[in-house]
N, C-alpha and C positions, 0 to 999 in steps of 0.2 A: 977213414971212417968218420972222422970227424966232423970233418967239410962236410960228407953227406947229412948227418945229424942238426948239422948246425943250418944248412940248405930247406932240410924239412920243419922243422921249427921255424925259420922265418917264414916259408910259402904256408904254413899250415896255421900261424899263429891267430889272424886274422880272422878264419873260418872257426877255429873253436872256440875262441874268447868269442864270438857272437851267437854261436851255439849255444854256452854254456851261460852264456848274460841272456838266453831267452827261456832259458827254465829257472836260474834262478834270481834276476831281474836284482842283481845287484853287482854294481862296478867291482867292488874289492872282492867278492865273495866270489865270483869270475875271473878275476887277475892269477887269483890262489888258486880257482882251481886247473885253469889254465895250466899254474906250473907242476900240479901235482900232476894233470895229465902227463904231459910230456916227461915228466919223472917214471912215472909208472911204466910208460913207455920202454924208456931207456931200460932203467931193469927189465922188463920184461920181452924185451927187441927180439926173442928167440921162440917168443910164442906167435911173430907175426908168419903168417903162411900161405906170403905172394897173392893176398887176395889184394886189394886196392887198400893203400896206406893209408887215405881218406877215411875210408869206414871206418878202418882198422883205429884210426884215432879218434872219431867219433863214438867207437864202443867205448875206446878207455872212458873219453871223456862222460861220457853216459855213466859208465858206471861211477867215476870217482863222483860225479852227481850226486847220484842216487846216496854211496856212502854218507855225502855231503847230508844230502836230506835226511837220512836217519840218525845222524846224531843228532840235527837241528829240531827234527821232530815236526816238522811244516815249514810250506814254501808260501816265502811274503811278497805282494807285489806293492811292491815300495815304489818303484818311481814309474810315472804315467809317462813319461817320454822315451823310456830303454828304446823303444823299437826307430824312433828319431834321429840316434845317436847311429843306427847300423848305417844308412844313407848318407852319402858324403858327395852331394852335389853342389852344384851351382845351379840355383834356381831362381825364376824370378821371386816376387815376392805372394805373389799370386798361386804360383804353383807351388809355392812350399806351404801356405795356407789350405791347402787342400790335400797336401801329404800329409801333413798333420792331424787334419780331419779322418782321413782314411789310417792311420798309426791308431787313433782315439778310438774308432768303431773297433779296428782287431783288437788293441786289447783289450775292448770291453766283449768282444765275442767270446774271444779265448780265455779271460777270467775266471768264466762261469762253466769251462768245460772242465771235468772227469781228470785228474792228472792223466792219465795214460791217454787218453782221447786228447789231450794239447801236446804233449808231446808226438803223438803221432803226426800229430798235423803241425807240428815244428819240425819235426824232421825231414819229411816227404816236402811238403807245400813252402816251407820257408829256407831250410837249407839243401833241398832240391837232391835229396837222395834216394836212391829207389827204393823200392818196397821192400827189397831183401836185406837190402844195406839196413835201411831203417827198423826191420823184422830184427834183426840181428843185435844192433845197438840196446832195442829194449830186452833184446833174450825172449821176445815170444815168436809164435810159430806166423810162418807169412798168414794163413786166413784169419788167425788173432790181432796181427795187426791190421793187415785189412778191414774187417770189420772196427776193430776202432778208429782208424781214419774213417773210414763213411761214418759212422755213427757222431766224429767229432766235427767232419764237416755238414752234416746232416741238423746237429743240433746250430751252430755254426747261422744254417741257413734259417730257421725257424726263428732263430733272434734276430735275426736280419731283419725278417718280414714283419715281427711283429710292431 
């Protein structure tokens, strides 16, 4: 059981430390909650129910989030490069001047969205989970999420054009 535990937290560590550094856009405050995820986890290993352990840890992580934000009382967008840091290419110098430019538009897109309207379009559009998976993480129902993904990438588009 161990090996298994220990297997899932290294393939899994990756995917929610970048999850959880795009809601709350800070390295340490991500590290922590990263581990309280996986704590939460662990105690709670008996409420997992064969759905896909993916989700299944992107809910914890959602929620120990969320706990996060309500004690904090507001979420800061401290550093203009988090989304920078997720990419780990080899690029010329060319094309990473232009990843940069496209990082700088999202997060000037995403700033200005509705919390629950960025998250929804962080979790479907950037960490590429379905809509039920993502329904579920935030604890609303699929056409509540739905409509806030369109509505978040709808606004999304409207600052684009302008």
């Amino acid at each position: 059981m161990k090996e298994s535990l220990e297997s899932i937290y290294n393939f899994y560590f990756q995917d929610i430390y970048r999850f959880l550094l795009s809601l709350c856009r800070d390295h340490h405050t991500a590290e922590d909650l990263v581990q309280e995820t996986f704590l939460r986890a662990y105690l709670h290993v008996e409420d997992y129910e064969n759905t896909s352990i993916k989700s299944w840890l992107f809910t914890v992580a959602y929620h120990a989030f969320i706990d996060h934000h309500r004690k904090q009382k507001r979420i800061e967008l401290k550093q203009e490069g988090f989304f920078s840091k997720l990419f780990d290419r080899r690029k010329t110098p060319e094309e990473t001047v232009v990843i940069q430019e496209d990082i700088q538009e999202i997060i000037s897109l995403l700033e200005d969205l509705p919390e629950k309207q960025r998250h929804a379009v962080l979790l479907h559009d950037f960490h590429e989970l379905s809509y039920a998976e993502a329904a579920t993480i935030m604890n609303v129902s699929l056409a509540n999420y739905k409509v806030a993904l369109f509505r978040g990438r709808q606004a999304m588009r409207r600052k684009k054009g302008e």
